[in-house]
C-alpha positions in Angstrom: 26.9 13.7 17.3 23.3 13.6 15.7 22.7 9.8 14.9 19.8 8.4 12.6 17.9 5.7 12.7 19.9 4.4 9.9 23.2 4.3 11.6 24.8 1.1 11.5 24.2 0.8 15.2 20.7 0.9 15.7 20.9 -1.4 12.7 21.5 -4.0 15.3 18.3 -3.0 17.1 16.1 -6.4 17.8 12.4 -6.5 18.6 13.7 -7.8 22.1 15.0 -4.6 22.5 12.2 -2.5 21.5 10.4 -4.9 24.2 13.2 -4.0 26.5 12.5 -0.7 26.3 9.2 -0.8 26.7 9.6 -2.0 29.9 12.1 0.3 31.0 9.5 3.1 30.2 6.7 1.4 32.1 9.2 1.4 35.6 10.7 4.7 34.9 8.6 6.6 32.5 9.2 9.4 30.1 11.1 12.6 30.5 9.0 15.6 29.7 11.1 16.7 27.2 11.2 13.3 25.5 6.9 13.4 24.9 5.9 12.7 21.5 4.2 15.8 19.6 2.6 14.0 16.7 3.2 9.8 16.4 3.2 7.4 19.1 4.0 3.7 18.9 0.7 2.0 20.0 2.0 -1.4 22.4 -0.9 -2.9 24.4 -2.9 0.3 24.2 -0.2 2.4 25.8 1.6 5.1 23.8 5.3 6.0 23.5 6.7 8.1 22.0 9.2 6.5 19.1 12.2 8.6 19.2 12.3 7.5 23.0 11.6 4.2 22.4 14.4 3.8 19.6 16.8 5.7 22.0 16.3 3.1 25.0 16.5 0.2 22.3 19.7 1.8 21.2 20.9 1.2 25.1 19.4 -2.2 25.5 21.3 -3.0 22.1 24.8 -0.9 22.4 25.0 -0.1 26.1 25.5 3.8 25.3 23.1 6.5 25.2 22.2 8.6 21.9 22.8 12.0 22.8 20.9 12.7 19.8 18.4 11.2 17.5 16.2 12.3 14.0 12.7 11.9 14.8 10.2 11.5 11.8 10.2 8.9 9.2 14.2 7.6 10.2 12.7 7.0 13.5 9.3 5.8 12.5 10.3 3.5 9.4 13.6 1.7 11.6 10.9 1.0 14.5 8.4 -0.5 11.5 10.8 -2.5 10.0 11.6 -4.1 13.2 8.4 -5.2 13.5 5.2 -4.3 12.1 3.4 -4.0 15.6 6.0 -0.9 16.7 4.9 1.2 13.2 4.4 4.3 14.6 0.8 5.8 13.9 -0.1 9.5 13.7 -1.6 9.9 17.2 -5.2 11.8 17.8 -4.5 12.0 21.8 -0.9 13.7 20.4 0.7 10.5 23.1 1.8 13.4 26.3 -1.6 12.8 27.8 -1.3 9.4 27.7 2.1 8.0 28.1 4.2 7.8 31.8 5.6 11.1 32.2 8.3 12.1 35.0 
């Protein structure tokens, strides 16, 4: 099941979470299939990519995994509207050479 960002369940999404995952992606990093390939969400002048980052919200929030999620503006304008400082920004270093990769 493809969910978007406007699902009622990552509704529920908190800016605790998005800080939750954060964290989670600083100990375990980011899969290389989960690299951003054009906006990263800019936190403390590290990069991640925002599909991952709403993903692992999702789990802090729900306790499941998204098999699936729409990237672009769904995933972009949810993250913004949780709080300005997690608007995603078109990236110039295109966020895989910068963010933790496993």
């Amino acid at each position: 099941m493809i969910i978007t960002s406007y699902h009622p369940f990552a509704m529920q999404i908190t800016k605790q979470h998005v800080l939750n995952a954060l964290d989670e992606i600083d100990r375990v990093g980011i899969p290389r299939n989960q690299r951003s390939t054009k906006f990263c969400v800019v936190f403390n002048g590290v990069h991640y990519p925002p599909k991952c980052v709403l993903k692992r919200a999702y789990k802090s929030a729900n306790g499941k995994d998204l098999s699936s999620l729409c990237g672009g503006p769904p995933t972009n304008d949810r993250l913004a509207a949780i709080d300005v400082i997690f608007k995603p920004i078109l990236c110039p270093t295109k966020c895989g050479n910068t963010c933790k990769v496993v």
